[in-house]
N, C-alpha and C positions, 0 to 999 in steps of 0.2 A: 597629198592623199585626201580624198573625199570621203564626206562625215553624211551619213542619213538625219536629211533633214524632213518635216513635217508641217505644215501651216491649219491652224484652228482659225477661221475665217469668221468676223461675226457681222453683223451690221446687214448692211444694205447692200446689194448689186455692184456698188460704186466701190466700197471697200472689196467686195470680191475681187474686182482686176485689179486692184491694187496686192491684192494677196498670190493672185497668179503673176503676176509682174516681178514679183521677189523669189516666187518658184522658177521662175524661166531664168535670171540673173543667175540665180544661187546653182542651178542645172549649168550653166553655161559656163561659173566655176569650177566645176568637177564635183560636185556634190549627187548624191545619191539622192532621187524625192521618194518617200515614200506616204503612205495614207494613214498609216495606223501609229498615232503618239506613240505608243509603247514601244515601236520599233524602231524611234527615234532617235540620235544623239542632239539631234536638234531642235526644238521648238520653241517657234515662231507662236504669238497670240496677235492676229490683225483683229485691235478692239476699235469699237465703236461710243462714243461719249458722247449723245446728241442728247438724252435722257437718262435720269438718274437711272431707273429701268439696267438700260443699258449699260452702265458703268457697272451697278452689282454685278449683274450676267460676267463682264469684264474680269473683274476682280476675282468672284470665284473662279473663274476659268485659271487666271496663274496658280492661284491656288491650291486650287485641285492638278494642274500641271508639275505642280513645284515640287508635291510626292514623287513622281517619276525621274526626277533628280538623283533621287536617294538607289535607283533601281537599273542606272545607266547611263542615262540621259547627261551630256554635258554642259548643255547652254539653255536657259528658257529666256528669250528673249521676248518682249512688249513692244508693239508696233502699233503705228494709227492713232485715232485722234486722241485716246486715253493719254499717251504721252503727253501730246500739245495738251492736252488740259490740267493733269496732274505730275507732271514728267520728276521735279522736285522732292515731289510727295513720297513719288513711287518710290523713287533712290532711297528717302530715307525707309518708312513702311513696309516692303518687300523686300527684303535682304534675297531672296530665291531667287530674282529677277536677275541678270547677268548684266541684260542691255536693253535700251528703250531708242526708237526708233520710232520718230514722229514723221506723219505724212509726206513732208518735204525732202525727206533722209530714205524713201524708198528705195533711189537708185544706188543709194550704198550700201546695200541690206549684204553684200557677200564681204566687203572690207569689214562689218560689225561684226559678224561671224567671224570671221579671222582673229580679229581683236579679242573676245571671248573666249575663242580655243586656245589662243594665249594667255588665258587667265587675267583678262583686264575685264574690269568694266566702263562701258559707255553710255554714254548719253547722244545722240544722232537727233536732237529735233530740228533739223534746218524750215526756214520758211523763206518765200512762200513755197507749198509743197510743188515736188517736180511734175513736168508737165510730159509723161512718156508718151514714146514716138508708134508709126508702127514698124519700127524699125527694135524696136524697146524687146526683150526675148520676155515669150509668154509662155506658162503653160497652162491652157483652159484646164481644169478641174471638172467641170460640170459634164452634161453632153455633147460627144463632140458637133449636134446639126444644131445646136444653141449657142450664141456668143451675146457677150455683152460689151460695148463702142461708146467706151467715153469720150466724149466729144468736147468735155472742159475740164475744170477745176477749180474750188473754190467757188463764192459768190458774196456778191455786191449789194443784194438786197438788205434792209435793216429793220426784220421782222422783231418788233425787243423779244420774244420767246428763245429766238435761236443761240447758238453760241458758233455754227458753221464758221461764219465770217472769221471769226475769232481763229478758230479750229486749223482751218484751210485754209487761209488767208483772199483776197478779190480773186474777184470771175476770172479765168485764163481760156482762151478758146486756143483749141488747137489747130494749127493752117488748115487748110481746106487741102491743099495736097497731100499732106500726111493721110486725112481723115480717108481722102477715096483711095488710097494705098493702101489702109489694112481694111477696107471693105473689100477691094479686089482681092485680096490675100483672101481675106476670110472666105468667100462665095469661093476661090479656086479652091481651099481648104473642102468644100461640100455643105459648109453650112448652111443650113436650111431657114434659121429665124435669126437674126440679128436687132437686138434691143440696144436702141440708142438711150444713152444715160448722160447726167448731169447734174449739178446740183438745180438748174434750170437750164433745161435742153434749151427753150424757144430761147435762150438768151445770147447763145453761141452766134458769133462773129461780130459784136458790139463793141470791142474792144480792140478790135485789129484793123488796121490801116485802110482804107479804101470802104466800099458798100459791100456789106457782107451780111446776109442772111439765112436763118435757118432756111429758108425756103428755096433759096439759090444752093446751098450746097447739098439740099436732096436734090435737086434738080441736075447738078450736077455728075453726081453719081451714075455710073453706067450699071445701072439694072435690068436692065433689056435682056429677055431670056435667061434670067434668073429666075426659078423655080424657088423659091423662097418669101419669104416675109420682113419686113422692116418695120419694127415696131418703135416708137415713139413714146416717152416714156419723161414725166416729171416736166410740164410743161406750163409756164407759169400765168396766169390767166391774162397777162397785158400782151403778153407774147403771140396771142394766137392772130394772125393777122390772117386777111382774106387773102392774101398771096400763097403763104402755107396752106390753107382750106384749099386753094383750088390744085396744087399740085401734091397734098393726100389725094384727092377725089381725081388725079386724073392719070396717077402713077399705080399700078395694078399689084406691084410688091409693097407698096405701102399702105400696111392695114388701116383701117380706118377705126383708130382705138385711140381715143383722149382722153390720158392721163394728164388731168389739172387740178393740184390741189388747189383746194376753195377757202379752207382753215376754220372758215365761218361763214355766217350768210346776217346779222345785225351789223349792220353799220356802229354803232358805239363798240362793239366789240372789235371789229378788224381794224377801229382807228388804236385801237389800245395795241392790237399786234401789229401796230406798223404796216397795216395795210389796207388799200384803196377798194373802193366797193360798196357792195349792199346787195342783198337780195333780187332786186331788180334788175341791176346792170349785172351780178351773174345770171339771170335770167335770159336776159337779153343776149351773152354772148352761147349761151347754149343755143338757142334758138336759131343764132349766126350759124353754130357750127352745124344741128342737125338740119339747115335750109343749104349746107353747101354740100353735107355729106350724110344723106339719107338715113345712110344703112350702120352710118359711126354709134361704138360704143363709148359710152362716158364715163370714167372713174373719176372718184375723186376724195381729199382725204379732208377730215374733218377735226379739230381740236376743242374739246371738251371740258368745262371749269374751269376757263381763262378768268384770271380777275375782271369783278365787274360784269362778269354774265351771271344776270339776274336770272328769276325764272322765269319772266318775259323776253327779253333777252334768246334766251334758249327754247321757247316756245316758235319766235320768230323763225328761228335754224330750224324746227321741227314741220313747221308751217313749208319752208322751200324744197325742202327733202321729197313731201309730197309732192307738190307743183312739179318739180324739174324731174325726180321718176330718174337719178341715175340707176345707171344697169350694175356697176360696185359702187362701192364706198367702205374707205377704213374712216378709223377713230381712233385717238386715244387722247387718254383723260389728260390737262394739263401737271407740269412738273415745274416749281419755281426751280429754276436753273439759277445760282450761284453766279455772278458777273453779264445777267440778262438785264434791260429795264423793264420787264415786265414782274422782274422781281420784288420791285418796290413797289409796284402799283398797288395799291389799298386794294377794299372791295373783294378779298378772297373770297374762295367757295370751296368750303368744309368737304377734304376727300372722298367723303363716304357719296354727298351729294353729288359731285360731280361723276363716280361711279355708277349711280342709280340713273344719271343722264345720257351715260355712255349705255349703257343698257337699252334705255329706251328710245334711246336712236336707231344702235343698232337692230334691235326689234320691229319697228319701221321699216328699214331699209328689206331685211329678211322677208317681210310681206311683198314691197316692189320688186324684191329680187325674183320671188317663186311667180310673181305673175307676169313678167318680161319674160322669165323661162317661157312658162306657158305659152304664150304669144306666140314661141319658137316650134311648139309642136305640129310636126307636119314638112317645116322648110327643111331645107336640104344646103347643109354647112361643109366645106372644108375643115380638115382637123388634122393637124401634126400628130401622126401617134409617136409614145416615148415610151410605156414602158407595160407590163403585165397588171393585170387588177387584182385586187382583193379576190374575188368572184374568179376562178381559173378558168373560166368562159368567158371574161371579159378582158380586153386592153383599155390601156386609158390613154387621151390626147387631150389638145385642147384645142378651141377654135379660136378666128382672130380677134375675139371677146373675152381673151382670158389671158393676162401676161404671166409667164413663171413665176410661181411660186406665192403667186399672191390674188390668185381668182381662181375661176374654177377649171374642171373638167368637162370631157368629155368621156362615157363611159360608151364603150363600144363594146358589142358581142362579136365573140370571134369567128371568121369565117375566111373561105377564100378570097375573099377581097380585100381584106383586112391585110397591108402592108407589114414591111418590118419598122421598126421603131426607126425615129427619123427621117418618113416616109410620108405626103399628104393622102390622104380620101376621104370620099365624100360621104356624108351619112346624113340620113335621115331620122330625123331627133323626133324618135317614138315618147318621151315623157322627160316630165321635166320638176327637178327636185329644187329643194330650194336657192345651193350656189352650181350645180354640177347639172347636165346634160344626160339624158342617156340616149341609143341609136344604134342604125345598124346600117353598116358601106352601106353601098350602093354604087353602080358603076356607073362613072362618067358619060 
């Protein structure tokens, strides 16, 4: 007999399908999925442990789930990297917890369940985590004209900030036949945007037998008359080669949006994060990218307070920001992470300061962002609409300059041309705020 199960999803894109990956298993054992915890006998917590940040988020989350214990609920189960990195801890510290289920142990998410309604507790952290197929049962969560397409697992880089490696164990690329298997799925599915993901996308087929690259297995892909979008997503800056540049620029469902984070732009600082560069040569490969691809939008994410960024240092990073004018950019302040070498490194920078720095970044960036907008006023954009606005005269989309959930909108007024969600048109971006759009259709 099947038990209503639930999954609280935290983290990153990446964790998500791994969170629907255990909903479609656990559906495929006769389990009941439902949305709402309360109406749970089961829940699932898919945590995230990249930053201390995140682990808190974590930890209250069981927490606060572990009440619902007392109120019906039979199993609260801990899944994802929190295991791989506290898995011991938890066992002892959590007595509410049932069972922990680290990344590698995903495909046994319905045998742990079984194990728990038996009144056992487990511990499932297998390594390195599993590499699901598309063959693998899923059930998206999100909307259904949006999917997210991990194309790896794991990674090889040895940034000393990180703890992934550790987490997930090396890069794993998935075959390239698999990969155009659940794209054909997905597109026969109806999906309209599909977000390729990874711990580093551009790194995918490095590791597999024969000459394999990112740029050959887009190529690959039969997107021809596909009404849709392929976005590109987490792309690591040594990766971006002119082969890729030229078949973004010459494939029409492949938005032209590069996501690359940068971490930093001082040379002494990215030698301390274990990475290659400088202001210049990321200069230089921006300039590769908008000479191959015009109309390309540029994200990219920044880390703040690393030991040894002085306030030189970080004027340096302030100095490029201007110069290179991406259209996003995140931040967030550094976290010494526990079993990092960046942890040892001398030379810290007092949280409060590195605070004030993140600040003043992002305050920068908010200026180049409203005047990019700008720029836009008058051109005339494609935009996926998704869903109703604040404003009951408006819908909101996004254009191929905004990835879910972590850039902006599109605010459209509603009229006859205005589609149903999951749905492209075109608009004319009458003003422009500082991360979001506004406009109105227009017909093709």
């Amino acid at each position: 007999m099947g038990h209503a199960v639930a999954v609280v999803s935290l983290g990153c894109a990446k964790n998500l399908v791994d969170s629907e990956v255990m909903l479609g298993l656990l559906e495929q054992a006769g389990h009941e999925l439902v949305e709402d915890v309360e109406d749970a006998e089961i829940i699932i917590v898919n945590t995230c442990a990249f930053i201390e940040p995140a682990v808190e988020e974590a930890v209250e989350a069981l927490l606060d789930l572990a009440e619902l214990k007392a109120d019906g609920a039979q199993c609260l189960i801990c899944a994802g990297c929190l295991t791989s990195r506290y898995g011991e801890e938890l066992l002892r510290e959590l007595p509410e917890v049932d069972a922990l289920v680290g990344p590698g142990s995903v495909d046994r998410i319905a045998e742990v369940v079984q194990c728990c309604l038996a009144g056992e507790r487990v511990m499932e952290a297998g390594s390195p985590p599993c590499l699901c197929s598309a063959d693998t049962p899923r059930v998206r969560t999100g909307p259904q004209w949006l999917a997210h397409l991990k194309i790896a697992d794991g990674c090889s880089h040895h940034c000393t900030y990180c703890l992934i490696p550790q987490l997930r164990g090396p890069y794993r690329s998935r075959p390239p036949g698999d990969i155009r298997a659940e794209v054909a799925g997905l597109i026969g599915e109806g999906v309209r945007e599909i977000c390729v993901i990874a711990q580093d996308t551009s790194a995918w087929g490095r590791d597999l037998t024969g000459e394999h690259s990112l740029a050959g297995l887009l190529e690959s892909l039969e997107l021809g008359g596909w009404d849709g979008w392929l976005r590109l997503q987490y792309l690591h800056p040594t990766g971006i080669s002119d082969e890729l540049l030229e078949v973004v620029a010459g494939t029409e469902q492949i938005v032209p949006y590069f996501d690359i984070p940068l971490q930093h732009a001082d040379e002494a600082v990215l030698r301390r994060m274990g990475r290659g560069g400088d202001a210049q040569r990321h200069l230089a490969l921006l300039e590769r990218v908008r000479a191959a691809v015009p109309d390309g939008a540029l994200r990219t994410t920044f880390i703040v307070g690393h030991p040894g960024e002085t306030r030189q240092r970080f004027e340096r990073l302030l100095a490029f920001v201007r110069e290179a004018r991406f259209d996003r950019l995140s931040a967030f302040v550094y976290w010494d992470e526990p079993g990092t070498r960046s942890e040892c490194v001398g030379e810290k920078v007092p949280r409060e300061q590195a605070r004030d720095r993140l600040d003043e970044l992002m305050h920068l960036q908010q200026e180049i962002s409203r005047e990019i907008n700008q720029g836009l006023v008058g051109e005339r954009l494609r935009v996926l609409v998704e869903e109703p606005g604040d404003d009951p005269a408006t819908v909101v989309g996004r254009t191929y300059r905004d990835a879910p959930g972590i850039d902006g909108n599109a605010i459209i007024r509603r009229g006859p041309q205005v589609p149903p969600a999951g749905h492209f048109v075109d608009v004319l971006v009458t003003e422009a705020l500082e991360h979001d759009l506004r406009g109105r259709a227009t017909q093709q």
